[in-house]
Structures are given as structure tokens and as C-alpha cells.
C-alpha positions as CSV (number, residue, x, y, z in Angstrom):
1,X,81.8,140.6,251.7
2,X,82.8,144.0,251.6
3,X,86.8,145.0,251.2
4,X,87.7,147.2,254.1
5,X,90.3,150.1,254.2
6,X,92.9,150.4,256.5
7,X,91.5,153.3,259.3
8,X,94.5,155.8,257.2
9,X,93.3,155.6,253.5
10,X,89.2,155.8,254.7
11,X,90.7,159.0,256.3
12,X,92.8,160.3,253.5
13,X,90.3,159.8,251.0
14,X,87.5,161.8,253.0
15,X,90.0,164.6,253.4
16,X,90.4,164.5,249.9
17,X,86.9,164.6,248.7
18,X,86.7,167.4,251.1
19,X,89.4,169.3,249.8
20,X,87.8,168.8,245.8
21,X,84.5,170.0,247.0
22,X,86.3,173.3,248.5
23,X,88.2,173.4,245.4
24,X,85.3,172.9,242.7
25,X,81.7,174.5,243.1
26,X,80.6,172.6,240.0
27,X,79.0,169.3,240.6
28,X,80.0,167.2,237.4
29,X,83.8,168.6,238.0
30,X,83.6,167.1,241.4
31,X,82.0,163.8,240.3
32,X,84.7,163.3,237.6
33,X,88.2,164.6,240.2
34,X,85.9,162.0,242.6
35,X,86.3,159.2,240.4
36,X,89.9,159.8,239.6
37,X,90.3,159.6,243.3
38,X,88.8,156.0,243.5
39,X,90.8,154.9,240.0
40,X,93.8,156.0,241.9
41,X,92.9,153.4,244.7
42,X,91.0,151.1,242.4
43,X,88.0,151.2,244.5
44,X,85.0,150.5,242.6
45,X,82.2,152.7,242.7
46,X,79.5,153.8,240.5
């Protein structure tokens, strides 16, 4: 069963993983502000 976010965060959280990738050109700088992003939430990703 997957855990589904309210139609607010899963909007937040793409606008923020679009705002990083503006931010940072690098790709490992983005991976790691990417997965403080999901810590924050304590979604689980790999």
C-alpha cells in the first residue's frame, strides 16, 4: 500500500525540487539538498 500526500505537500515538494535544481547545476549537490527535503518530511526514498 502506498502512503499518499495530501494534494498541498506533493505540490510543495515539487516546487521545491524545482527551486534546488535552479539553485544547483551540480548533480550530487542536488541529490544530497533532495534528500534533506525527504528527511524533512520523513518520506523514504532511495
Amino acid at each position: 500500500m502506498s502512503k499518499r500526500f495530501s494534494k498541498g505537500l506533493r505540490k510543495y515538494i515539487r516546487q521545491e525540487k524545482a527551486r534546488l535544481r535552479r539553485e544547483s547545476l551540480d548533480y550530487n549537490t542536488q541529490k544530497k539538498l533532495f534528500q534533506e527535503l525527504y528527511r524533512k518530511f520523513n518520506i523514504s526514498k532511495i
